[in-house]
C-alpha positions in Angstrom: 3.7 -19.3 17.8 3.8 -20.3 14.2 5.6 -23.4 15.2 7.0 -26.0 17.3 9.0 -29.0 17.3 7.2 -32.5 17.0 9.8 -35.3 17.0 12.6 -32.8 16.3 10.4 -30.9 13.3 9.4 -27.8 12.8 5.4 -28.0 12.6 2.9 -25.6 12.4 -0.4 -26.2 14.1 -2.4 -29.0 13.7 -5.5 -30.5 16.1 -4.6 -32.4 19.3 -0.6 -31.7 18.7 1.7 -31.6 21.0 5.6 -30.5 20.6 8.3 -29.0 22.1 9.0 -25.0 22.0 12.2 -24.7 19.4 13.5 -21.8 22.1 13.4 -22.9 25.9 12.5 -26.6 25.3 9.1 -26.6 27.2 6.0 -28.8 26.1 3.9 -27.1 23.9 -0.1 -27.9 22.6 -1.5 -26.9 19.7 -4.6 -24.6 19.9 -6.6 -25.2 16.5 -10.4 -23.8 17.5 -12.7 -23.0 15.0 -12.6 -19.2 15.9 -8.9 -18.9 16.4 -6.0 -18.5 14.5 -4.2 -22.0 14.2 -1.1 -22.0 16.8 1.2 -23.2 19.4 1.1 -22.4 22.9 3.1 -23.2 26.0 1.9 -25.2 29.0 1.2 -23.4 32.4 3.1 -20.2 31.0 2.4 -17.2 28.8 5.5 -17.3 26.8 9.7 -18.1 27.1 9.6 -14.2 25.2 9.0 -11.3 27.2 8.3 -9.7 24.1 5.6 -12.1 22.8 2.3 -10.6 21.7 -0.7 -12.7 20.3 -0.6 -13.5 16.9 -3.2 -12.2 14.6 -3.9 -12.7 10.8 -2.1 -10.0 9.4 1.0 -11.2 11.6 0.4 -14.5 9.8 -0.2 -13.1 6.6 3.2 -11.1 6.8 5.5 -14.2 7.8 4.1 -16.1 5.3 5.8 -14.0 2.8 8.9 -15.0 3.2 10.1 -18.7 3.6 9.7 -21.2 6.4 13.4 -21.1 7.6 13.1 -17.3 8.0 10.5 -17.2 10.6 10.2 -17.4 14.1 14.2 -17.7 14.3 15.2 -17.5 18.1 18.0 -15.4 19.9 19.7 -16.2 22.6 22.2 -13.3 24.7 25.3 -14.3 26.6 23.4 -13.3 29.7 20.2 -16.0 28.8 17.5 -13.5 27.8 15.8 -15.4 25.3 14.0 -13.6 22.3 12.3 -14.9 18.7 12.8 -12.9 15.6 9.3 -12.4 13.7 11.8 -13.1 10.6 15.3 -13.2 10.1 17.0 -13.3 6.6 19.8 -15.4 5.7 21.4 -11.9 5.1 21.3 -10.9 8.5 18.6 -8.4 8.7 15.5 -9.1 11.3 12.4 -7.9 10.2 9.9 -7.0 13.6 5.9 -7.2 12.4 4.4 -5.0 15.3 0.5 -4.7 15.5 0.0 -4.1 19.5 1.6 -0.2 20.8 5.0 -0.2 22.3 6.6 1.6 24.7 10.1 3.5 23.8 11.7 1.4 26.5 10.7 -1.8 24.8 11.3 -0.2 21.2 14.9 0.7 22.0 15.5 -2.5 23.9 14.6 -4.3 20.6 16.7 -1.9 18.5 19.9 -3.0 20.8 19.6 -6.5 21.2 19.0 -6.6 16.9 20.9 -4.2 15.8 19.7 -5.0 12.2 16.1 -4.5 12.7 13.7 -3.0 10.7 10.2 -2.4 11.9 6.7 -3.3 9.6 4.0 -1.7 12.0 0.1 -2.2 11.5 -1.3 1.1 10.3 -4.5 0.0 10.1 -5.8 0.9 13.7 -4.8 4.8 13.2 -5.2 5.2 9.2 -7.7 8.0 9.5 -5.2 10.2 11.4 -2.7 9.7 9.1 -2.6 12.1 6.6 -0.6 12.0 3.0 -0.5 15.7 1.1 1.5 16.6 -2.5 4.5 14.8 -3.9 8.1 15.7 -2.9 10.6 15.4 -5.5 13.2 12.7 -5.4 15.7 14.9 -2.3 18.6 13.7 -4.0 17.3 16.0 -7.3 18.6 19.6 -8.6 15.2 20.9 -7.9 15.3 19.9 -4.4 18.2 21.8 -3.3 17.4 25.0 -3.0 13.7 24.4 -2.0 12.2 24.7 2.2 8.5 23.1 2.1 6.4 24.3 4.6 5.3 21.6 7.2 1.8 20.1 6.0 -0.6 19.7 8.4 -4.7 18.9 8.9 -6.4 22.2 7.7 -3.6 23.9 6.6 -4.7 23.8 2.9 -1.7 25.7 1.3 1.2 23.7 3.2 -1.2 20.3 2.2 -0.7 21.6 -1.4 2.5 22.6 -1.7 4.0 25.8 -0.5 8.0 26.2 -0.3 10.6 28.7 0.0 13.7 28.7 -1.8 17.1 28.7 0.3 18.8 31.0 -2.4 16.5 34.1 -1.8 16.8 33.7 2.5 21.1 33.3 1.6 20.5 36.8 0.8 19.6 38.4 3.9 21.6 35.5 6.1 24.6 34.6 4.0 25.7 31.9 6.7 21.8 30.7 6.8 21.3 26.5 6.8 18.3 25.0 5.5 16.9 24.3 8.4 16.7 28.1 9.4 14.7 28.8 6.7 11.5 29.7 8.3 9.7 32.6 6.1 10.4 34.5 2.9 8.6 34.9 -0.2 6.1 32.3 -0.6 6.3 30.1 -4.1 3.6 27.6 -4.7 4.0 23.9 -6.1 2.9 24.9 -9.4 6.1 26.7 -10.0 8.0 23.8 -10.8 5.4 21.3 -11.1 6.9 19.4 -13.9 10.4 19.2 -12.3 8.9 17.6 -9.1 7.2 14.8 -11.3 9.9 13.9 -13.2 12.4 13.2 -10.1 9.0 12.0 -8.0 10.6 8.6 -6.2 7.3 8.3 -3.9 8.4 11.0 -1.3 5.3 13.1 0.2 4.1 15.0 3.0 2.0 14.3 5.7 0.5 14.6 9.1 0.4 12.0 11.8 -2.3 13.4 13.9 -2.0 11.7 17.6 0.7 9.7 16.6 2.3 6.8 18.2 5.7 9.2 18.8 7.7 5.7 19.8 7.9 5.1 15.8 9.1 8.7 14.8 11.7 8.4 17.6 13.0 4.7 16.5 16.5 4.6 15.5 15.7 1.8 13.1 13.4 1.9 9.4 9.9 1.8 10.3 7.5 1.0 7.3 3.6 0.9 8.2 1.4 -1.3 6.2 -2.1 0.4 5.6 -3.6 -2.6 4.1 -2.3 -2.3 0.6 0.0 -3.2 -1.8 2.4 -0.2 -0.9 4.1 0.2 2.3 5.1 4.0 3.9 8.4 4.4 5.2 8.9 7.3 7.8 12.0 9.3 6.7 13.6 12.8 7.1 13.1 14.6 4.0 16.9 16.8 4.0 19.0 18.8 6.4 15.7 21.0 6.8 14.6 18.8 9.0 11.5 17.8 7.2 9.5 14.6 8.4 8.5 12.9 4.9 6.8 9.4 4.1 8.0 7.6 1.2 6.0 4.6 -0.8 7.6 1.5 -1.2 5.8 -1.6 -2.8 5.4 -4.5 -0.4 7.0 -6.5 -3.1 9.7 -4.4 -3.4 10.1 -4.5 0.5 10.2 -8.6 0.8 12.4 -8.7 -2.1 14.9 -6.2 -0.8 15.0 -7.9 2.9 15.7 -10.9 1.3 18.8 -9.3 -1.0 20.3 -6.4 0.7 22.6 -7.1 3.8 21.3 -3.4 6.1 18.3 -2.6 7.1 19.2 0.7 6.2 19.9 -0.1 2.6 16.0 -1.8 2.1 14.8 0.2 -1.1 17.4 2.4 -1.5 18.2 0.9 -5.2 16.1 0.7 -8.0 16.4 -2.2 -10.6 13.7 -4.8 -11.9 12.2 -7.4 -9.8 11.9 -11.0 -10.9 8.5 -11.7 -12.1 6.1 -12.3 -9.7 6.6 -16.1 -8.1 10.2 -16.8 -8.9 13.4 -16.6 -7.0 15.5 -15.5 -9.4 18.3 -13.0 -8.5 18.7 -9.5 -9.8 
């Protein structure tokens, strides 16, 4: 834990402390080696939080984007169970940093007892099997509608580029046809409307999670993964094909939105200018 209370103050880690745990009340002791990541621990337990995991840098690193009151904000249910929020806006919306794997019964557990959760999951264990191909145009566009991509995938170098069909040409054998059952027809390539798709480009692409942690496909929440730069890829459906898309958001983007927007849901959904970099000011 980032903090604990030390005559009724929230205090992050310092040699030889000792506090109280802001959640179940139990003594705490600071652990401040020279090899380990500055924090608080409890005494003769492992945690109050059945969903506690050991803290690493980039868990640091990502709490310490937003401010002090936001992190490490502590639930408590009618029926005791005791859980503390990674962050938790003063909009409402709780903000999960995962780095560890997860099981689907502890992801949807999370996602109920929440509600307005949004996951930020460490990509950086599984980067090389996660695959990002051409650029979608914005799915909201004119272009879009009446295009089917074919599903990218590893060595498939003609999906990875761009291949599609177009939903008007299979309406003429299968009047009644969705998008979704638009599985073959003539093939058209990327190329075809090349300049359309960068115009209404909103950072939308393909890809191919090879071996992928399926939990995060399956959440019911947004789940961004943070590969270690200064952009962060959500995990979306593309349009009623059915089509498994990432899109690019900028971290920045992300910590402002959390901080703004009242849903998870909504996170990056509008585009207007930030505030410069290192002020607060509203936009």
């Amino acid at each position: 834990m980032q903090y604990a209370l030390v005559d009724n103050v929230r205090r992050e880690a310092f040699p030889g402390g000792k506090g109280t745990c802001p959640t179940c009340g139990s003594g705490m002791v600071a652990k401040c080696g020279p090899r380990v990541l500055h924090h608080w621990a409890h005494f003769g337990r492992r945690n109050c939080d059945p969903w506690w995991e050991n803290e690493t840098q980039w868990h640091r690193d990502w709490k310490n984007l937003f401010p002090e009151e936001c992190r490490e904000i502590s639930h408590v249910a009618p029926n005791g169970e005791i859980h503390r929020a990674d962050i938790k806006t003063p909009t409402g919306i709780t903000v999960e940093v995962q780095h560890s794997a997860m099981t689907d019964a502890e992801r949807i557990s999370r996602e109920t007892f929440y509600g307005n959760l949004v996951w930020v999951i460490d990509g950086r264990a599984f980067r090389h099997n996660f695959d990002i191909y051409h650029v979608l145009p914005d799915p909201s566009s004119d272009v879009a509608q009446d295009v089917v991509w074919s599903k990218a995938q590893r060595h498939m170098n003609g999906a990875n580029a761009g291949i599609f069909f177009r939903w008007s040409e299979f309406l003429l054998e299968r009047p009644d046809a969705a998008k979704a059952d638009v599985k073959f027809g003539y093939i058209h390539s990327i190329r075809e409307i090349e300049d359309e798709v960068q115009c209404t480009y909103r950072g939308h692409h393909q890809f191919d999670w090879v071996r992928p942690r399926r939990t995060w496909l399956d959440a019911a929440c947004p789940v961004y993964i943070d590969f270690g730069t200064d952009f962060l890829v959500k995990l979306e459906t593309y349009d009623e094909s059915g089509l498994a898309c990432i899109r690019y958001v900028a971290k920045r983007k992300f910590v402002h939105d959390v901080m703004v927007e009242t849903q998870a849901h909504t996170i990056a959904t509008r585009f207007y200018p930030l505030p410069p970099s290192g002020t607060t000011d509203s936009v």
